[in-house]
MDAnalysis code that builds the backbone (N, CA, C; Angstrom):
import MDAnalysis as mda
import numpy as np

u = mda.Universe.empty(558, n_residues=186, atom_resindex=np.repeat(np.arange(186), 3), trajectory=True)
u.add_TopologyAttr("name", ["N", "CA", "C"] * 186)
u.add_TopologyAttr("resid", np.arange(1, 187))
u.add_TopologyAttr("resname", ["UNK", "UNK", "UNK", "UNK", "UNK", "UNK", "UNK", "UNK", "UNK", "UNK", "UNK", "UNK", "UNK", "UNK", "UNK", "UNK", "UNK", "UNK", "UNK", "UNK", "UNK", "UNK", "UNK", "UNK", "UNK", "UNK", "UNK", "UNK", "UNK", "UNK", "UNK", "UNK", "UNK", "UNK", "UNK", "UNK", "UNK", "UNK", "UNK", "UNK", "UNK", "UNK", "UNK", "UNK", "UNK", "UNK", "UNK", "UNK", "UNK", "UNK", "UNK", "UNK", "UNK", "UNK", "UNK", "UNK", "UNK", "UNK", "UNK", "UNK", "UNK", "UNK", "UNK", "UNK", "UNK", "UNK", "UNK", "UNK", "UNK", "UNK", "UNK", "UNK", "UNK", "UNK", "UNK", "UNK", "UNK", "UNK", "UNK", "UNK", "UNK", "UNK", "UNK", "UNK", "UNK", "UNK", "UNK", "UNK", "UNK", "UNK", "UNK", "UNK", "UNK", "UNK", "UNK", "UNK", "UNK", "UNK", "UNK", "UNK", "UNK", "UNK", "UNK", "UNK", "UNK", "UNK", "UNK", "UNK", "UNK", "UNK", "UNK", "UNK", "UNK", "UNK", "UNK", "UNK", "UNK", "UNK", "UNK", "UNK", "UNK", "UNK", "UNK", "UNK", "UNK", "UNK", "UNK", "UNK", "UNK", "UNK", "UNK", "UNK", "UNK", "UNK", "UNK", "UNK", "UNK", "UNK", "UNK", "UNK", "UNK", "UNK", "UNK", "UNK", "UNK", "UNK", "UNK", "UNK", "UNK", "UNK", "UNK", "UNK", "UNK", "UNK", "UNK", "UNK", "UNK", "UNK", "UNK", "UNK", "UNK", "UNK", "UNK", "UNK", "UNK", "UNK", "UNK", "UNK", "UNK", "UNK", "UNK", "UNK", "UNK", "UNK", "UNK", "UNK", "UNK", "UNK", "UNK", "UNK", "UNK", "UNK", "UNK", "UNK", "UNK", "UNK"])
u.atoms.positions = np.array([
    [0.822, -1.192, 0.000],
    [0.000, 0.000, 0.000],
    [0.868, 1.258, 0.000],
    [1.605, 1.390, 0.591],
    [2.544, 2.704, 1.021],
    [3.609, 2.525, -0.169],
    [4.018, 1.563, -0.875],
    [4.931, 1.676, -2.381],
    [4.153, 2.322, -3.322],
    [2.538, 1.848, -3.566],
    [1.327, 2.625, -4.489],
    [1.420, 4.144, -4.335],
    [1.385, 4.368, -3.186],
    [0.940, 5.916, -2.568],
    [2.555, 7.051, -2.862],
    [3.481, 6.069, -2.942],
    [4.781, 6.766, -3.315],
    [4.727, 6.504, -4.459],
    [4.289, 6.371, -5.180],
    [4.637, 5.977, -6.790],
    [3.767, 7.653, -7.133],
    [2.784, 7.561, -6.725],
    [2.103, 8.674, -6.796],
    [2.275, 10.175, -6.668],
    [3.104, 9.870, -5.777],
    [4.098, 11.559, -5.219],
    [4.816, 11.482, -5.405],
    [5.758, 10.746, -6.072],
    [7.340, 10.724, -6.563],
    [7.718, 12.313, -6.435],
    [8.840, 12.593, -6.271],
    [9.412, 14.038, -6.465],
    [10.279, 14.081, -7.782],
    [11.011, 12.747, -8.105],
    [11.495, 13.016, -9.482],
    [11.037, 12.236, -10.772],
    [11.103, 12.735, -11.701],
    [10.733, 12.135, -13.304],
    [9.669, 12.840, -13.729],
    [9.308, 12.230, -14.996],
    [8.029, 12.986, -15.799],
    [6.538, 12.378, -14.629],
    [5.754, 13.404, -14.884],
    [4.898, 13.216, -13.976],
    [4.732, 13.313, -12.502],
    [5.703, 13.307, -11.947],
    [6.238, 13.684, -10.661],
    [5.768, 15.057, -10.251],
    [6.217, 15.337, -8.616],
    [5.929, 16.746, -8.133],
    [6.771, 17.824, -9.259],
    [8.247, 17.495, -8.994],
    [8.801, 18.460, -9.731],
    [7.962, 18.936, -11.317],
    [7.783, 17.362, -12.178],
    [7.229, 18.263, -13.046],
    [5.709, 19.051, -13.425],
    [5.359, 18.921, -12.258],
    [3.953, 19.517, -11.830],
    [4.451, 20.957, -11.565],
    [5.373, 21.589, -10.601],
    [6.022, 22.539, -10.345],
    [6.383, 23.359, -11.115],
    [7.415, 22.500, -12.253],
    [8.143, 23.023, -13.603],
    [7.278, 23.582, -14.257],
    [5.743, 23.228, -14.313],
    [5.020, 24.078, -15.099],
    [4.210, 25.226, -14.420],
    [4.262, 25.325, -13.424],
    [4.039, 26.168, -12.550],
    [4.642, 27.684, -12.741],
    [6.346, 27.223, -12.532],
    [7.169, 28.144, -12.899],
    [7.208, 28.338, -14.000],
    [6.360, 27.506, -15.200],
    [7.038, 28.357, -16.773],
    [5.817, 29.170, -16.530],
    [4.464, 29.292, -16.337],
    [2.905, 30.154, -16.415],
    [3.813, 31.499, -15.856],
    [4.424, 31.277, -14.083],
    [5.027, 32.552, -13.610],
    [6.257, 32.695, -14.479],
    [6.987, 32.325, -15.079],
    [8.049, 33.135, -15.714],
    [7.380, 33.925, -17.090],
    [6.072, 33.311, -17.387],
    [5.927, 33.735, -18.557],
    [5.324, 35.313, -17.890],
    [4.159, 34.987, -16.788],
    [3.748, 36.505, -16.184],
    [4.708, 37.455, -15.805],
    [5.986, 37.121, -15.618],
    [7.270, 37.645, -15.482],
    [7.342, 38.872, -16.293],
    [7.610, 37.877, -17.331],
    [8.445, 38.711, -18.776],
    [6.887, 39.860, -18.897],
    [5.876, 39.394, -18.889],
    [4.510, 40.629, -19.347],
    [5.016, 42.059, -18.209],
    [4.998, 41.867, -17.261],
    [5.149, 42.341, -16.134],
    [6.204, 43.220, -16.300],
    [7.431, 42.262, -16.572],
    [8.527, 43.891, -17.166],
    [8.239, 44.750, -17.998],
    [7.776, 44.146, -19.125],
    [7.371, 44.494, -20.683],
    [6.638, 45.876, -20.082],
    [5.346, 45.452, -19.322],
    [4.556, 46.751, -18.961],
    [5.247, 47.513, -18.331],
    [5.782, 47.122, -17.344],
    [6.159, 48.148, -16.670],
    [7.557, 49.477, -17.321],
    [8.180, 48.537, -17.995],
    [9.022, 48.863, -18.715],
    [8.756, 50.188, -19.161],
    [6.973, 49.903, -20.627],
    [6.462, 50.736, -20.909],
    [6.306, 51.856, -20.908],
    [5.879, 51.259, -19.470],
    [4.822, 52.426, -18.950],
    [6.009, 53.301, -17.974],
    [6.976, 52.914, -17.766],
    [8.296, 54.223, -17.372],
    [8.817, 55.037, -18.210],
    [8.485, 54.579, -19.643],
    [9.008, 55.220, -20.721],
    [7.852, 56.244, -20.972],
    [6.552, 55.774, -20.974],
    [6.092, 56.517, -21.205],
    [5.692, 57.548, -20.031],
    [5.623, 57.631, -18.597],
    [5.710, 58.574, -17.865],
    [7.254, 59.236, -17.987],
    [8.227, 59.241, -18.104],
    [9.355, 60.095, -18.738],
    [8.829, 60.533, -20.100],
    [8.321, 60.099, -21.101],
    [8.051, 60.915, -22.450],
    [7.265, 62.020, -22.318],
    [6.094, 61.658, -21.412],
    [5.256, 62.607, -21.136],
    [5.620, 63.601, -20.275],
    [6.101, 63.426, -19.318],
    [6.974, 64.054, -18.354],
    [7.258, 65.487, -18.701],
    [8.360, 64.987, -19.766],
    [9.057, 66.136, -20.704],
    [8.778, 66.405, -21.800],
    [7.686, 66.025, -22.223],
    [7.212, 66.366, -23.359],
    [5.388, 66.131, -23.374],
    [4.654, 66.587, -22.806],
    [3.151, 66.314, -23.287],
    [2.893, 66.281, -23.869],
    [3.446, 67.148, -25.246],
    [2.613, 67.410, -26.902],
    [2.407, 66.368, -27.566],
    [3.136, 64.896, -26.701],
    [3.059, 63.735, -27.248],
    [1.658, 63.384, -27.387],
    [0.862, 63.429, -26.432],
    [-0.499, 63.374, -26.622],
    [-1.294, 64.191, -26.243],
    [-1.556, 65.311, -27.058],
    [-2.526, 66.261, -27.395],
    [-3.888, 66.567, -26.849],
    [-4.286, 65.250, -26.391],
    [-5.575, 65.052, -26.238],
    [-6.020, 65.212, -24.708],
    [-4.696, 64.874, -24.446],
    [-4.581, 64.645, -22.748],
    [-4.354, 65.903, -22.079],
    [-4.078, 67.058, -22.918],
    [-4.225, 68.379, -22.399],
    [-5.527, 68.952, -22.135],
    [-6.804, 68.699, -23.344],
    [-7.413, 68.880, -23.199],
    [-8.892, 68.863, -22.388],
    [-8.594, 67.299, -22.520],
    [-9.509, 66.395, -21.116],
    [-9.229, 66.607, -19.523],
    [-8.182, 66.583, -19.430],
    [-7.937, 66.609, -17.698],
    [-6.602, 67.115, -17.792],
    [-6.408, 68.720, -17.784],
    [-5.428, 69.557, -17.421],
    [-4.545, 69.534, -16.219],
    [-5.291, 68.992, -15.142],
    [-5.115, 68.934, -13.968],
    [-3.667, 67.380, -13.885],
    [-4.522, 66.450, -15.018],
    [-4.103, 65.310, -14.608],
    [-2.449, 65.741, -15.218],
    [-2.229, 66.727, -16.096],
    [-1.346, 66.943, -17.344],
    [-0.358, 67.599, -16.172],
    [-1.037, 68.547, -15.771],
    [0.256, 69.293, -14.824],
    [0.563, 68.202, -14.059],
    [0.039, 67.674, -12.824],
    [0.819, 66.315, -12.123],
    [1.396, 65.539, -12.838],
    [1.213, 65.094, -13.694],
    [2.144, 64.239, -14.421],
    [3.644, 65.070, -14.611],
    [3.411, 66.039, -15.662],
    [4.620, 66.653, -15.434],
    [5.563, 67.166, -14.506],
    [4.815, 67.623, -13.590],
    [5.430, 67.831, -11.846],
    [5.930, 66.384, -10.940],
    [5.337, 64.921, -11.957],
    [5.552, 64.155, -10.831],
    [5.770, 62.713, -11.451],
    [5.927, 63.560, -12.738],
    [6.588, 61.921, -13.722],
    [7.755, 61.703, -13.796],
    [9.146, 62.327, -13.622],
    [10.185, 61.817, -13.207],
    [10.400, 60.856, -11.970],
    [9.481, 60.798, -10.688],
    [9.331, 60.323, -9.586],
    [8.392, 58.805, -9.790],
    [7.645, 59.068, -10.945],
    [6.797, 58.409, -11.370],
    [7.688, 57.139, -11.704],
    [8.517, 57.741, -12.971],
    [9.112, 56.632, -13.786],
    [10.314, 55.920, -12.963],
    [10.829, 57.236, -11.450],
    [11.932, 56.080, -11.225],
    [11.166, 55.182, -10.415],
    [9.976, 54.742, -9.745],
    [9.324, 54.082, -8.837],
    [9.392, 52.745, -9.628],
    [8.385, 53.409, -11.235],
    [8.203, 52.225, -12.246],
    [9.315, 51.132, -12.416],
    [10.800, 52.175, -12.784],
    [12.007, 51.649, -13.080],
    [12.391, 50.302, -12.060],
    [12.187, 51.169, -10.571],
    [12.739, 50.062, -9.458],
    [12.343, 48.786, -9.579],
    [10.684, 48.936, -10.253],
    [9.520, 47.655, -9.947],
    [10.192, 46.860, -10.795],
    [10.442, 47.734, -12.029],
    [10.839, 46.631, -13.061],
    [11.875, 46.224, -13.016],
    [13.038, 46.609, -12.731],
    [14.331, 46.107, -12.012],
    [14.215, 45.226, -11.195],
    [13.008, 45.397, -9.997],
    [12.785, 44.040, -9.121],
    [11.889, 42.636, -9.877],
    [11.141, 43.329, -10.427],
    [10.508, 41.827, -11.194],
    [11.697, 41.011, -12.536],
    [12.673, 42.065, -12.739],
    [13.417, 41.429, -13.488],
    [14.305, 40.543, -12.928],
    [15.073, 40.775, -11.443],
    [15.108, 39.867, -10.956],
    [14.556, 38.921, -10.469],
    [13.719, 38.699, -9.965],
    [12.723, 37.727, -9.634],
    [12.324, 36.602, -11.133],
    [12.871, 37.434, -12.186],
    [12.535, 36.792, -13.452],
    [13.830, 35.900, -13.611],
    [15.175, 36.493, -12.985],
    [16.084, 35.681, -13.290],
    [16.505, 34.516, -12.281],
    [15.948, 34.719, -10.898],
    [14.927, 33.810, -9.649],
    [14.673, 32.266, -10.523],
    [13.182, 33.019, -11.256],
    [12.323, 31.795, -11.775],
    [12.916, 31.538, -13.140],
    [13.438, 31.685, -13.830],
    [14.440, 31.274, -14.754],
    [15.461, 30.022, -14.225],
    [16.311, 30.104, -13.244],
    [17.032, 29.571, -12.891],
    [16.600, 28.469, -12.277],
    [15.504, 28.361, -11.376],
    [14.515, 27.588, -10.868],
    [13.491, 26.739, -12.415],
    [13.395, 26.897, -13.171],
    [13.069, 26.201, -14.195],
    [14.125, 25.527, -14.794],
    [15.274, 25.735, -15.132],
    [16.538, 25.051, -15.262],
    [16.745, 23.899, -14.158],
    [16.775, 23.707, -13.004],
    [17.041, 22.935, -12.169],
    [15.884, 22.103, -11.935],
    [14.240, 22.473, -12.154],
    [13.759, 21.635, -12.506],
    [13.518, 21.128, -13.597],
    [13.572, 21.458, -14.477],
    [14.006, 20.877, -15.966],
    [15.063, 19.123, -15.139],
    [15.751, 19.433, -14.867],
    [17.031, 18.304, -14.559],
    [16.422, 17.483, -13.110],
    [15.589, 17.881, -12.425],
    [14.525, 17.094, -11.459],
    [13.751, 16.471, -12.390],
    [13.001, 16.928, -13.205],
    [12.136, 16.322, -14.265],
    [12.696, 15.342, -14.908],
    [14.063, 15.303, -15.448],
    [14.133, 14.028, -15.988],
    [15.397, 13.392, -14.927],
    [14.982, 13.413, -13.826],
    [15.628, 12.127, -12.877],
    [17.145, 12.930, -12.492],
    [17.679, 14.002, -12.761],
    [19.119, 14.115, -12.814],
    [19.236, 15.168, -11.703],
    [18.569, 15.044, -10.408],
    [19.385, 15.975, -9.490],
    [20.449, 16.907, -9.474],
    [21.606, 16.145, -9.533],
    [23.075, 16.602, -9.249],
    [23.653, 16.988, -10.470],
    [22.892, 17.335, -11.294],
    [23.644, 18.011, -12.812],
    [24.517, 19.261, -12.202],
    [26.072, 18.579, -12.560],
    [26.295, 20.058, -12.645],
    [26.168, 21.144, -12.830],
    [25.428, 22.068, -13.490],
    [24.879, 22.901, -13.854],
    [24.111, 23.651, -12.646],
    [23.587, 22.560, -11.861],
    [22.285, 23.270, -10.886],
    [23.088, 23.521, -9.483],
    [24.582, 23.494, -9.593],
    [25.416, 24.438, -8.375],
    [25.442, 25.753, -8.686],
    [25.557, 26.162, -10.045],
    [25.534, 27.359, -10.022],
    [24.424, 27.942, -10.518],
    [23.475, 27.388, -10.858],
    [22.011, 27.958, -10.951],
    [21.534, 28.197, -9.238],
    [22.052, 27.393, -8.463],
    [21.284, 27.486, -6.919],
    [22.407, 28.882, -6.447],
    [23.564, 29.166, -7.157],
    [24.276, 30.246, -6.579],
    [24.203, 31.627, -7.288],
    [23.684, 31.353, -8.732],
    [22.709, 32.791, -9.095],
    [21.554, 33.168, -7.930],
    [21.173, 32.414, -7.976],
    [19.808, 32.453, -7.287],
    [19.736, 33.218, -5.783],
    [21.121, 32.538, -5.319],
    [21.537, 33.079, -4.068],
    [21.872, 34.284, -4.205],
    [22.520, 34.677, -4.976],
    [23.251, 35.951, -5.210],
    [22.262, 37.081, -5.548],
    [21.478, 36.439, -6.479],
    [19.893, 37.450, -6.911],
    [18.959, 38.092, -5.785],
    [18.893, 36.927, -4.405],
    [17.943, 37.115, -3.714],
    [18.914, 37.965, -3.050],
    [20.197, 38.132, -2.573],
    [20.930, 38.833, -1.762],
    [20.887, 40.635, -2.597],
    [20.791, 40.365, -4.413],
    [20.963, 41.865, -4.858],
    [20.064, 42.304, -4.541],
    [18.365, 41.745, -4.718],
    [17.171, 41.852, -4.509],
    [17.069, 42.872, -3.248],
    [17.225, 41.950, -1.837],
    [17.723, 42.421, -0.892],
    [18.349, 43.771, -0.413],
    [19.544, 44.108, -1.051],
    [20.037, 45.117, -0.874],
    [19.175, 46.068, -1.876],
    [18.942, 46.081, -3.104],
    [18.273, 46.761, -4.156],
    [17.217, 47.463, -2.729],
    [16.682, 46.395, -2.358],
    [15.294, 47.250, -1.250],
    [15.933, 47.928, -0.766],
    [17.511, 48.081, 0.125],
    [17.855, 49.106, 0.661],
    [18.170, 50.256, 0.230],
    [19.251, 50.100, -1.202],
    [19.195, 51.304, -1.794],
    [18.429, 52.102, -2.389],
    [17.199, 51.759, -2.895],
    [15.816, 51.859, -3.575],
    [15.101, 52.660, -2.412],
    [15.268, 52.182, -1.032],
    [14.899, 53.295, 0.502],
    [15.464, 54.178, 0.939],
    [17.147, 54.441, 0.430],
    [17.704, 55.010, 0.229],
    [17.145, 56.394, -0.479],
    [17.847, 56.171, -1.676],
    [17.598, 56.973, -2.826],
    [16.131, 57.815, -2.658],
    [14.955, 57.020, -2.246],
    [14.115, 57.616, -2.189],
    [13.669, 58.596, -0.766],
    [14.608, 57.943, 0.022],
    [14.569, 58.952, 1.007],
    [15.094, 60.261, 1.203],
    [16.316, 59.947, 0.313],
    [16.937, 61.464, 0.009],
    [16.371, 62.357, -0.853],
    [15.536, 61.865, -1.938],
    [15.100, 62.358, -2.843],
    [13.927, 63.087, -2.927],
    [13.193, 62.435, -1.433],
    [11.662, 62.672, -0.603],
    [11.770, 62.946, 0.551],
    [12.879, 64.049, 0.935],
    [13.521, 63.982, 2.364],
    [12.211, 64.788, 2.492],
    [11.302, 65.748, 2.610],
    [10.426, 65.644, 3.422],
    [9.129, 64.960, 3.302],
    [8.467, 64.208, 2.788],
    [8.064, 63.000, 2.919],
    [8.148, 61.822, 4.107],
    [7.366, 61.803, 5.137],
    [7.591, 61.029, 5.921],
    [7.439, 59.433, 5.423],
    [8.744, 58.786, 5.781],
    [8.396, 57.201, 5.558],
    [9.219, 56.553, 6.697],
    [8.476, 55.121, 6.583],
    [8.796, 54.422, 7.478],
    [10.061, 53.751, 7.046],
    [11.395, 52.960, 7.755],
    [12.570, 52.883, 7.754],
    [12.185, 51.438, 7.482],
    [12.950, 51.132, 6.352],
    [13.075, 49.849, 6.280],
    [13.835, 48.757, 7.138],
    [13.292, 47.766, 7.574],
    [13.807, 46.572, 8.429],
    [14.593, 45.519, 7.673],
    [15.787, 45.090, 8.304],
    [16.304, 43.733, 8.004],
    [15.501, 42.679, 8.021],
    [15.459, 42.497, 7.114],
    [14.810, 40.944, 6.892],
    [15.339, 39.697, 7.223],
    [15.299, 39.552, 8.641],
    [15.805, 37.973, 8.072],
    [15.548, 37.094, 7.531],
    [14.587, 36.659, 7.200],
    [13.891, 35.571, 6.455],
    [14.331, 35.643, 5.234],
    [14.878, 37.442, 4.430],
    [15.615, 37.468, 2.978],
    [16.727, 37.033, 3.405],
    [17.718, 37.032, 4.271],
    [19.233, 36.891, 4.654],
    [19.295, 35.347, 4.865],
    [18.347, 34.791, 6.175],
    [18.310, 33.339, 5.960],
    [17.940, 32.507, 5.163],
    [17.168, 33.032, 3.651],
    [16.810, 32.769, 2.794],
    [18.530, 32.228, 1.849],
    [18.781, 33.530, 1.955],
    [20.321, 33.821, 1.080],
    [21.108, 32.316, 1.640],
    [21.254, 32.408, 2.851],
    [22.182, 31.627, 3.191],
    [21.749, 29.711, 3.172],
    [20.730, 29.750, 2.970],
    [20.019, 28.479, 2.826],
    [20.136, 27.881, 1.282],
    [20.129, 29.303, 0.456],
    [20.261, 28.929, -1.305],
    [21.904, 28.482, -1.258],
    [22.465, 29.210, -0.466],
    [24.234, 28.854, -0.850],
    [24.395, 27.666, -0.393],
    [24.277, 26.852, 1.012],
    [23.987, 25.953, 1.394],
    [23.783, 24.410, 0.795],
    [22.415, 24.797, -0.355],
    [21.865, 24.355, -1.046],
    [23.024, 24.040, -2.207],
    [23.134, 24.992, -2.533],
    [24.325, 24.772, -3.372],
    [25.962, 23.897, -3.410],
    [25.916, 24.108, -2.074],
    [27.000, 23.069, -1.915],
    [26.503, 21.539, -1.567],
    [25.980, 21.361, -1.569],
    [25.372, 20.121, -0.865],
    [24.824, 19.837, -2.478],
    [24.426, 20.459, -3.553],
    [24.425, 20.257, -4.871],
    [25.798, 19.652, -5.572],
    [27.022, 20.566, -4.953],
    [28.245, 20.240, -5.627],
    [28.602, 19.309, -4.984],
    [28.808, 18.544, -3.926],
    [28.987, 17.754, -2.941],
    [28.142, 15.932, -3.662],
    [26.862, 16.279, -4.156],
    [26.224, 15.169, -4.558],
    [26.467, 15.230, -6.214],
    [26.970, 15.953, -7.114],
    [27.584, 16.278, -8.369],
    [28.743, 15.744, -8.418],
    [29.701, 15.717, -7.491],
    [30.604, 15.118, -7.337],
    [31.129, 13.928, -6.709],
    [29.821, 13.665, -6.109],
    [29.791, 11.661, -5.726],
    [29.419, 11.093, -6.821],
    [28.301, 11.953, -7.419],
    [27.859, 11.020, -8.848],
    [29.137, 10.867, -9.908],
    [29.903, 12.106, -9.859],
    [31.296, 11.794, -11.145],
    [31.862, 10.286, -10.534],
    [31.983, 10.142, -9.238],
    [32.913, 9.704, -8.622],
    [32.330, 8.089, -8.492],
    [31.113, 7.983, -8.353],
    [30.132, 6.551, -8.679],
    [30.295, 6.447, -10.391],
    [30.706, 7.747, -11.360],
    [30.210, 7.004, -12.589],
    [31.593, 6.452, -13.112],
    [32.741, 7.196, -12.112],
    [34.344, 6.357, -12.665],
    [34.737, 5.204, -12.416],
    [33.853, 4.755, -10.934],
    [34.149, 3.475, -10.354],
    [33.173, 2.009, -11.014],
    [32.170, 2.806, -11.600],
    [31.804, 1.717, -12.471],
    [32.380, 1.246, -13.945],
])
């Protein structure tokens, strides 16, 4: 009974958790890439407008009000946009890397070399991520010095996060390198 019930939840091969997962992460990598795309956009276009309204004509006429704020507040606008999209772009290179390593769960191969240093992008991403929030609180604090905001906190859960992906990673290279070492002795 309990061999049936594991056959069922396997974690590796086709059909398995992982590749239940793997497609998980391609739907979010694909909402990823939309997500920059817009946002991307739409920073370009609050800087176009910004400094230039005559771009759309129309928008003077309808809501004047909306035309002056924009221009008074689309440079601030677009770097907010910029940050988002800078952060979802990492997070894109997150779930990128995480589709690679299950890609190699999916077909049975754990310890592919490859997935030490996909687990140490990953690490490294969540650590830029990380700091990005600080300088991003930064920047905007100087920039909005009177603007009251609240001070950003250390995260540990991002830091013990960090240190759990590196971790991960060695214990990747560690079982990458028993497998070389099982495939010479056979």
């Amino acid at each position: 009974m309990l061999g049936g019930r594991y056959d069922m939840m396997r974690a590796l091969g086709p059909g398995s958790v992982s590749s239940f997962l793997k497609i998980i992460l391609d739907v979010v990598f694909a909402a990823l890439w939309i997500g920059v795309v817009v946002l991307s956009v739409l920073t370009l276009a609050a800087l176009l407008l910004s400094y230039n309204p005559d771009i759309m004509p129309g928008l003077r006429d309808t809501n004047p009000g909306a035309l002056s704020e924009l221009i008074r507040n689309g440079p601030s606008m677009a770097g907010g946009l910029l940050g988002a999209a800078l952060y979802l772009a990492g997070v894109l290179v997150i779930v990128a890397a995480l589709r690679r390593i299950f890609t190699t769960l999916t077909a049975g191969d754990p310890f592919h070399p490859d997935n030490v240093a996909r687990l140490r992008l990953i690490g490294l991403m969540l650590a830029g991520l990380e700091l990005g929030r600080y300088a991003f609180w930064a920047v905007s604090a100087w920039l909005f010095s009177g603007v009251n905001k609240v001070e950003p906190d250390m995260s540990l859960t991002a830091w013990f996060s960090v240190l759990v992906v590196f971790v991960l990673a060695e214990v990747f290279r560690e079982g990458a390198r028993l497998r070389r070492e099982a495939e010479l002795t056979i």
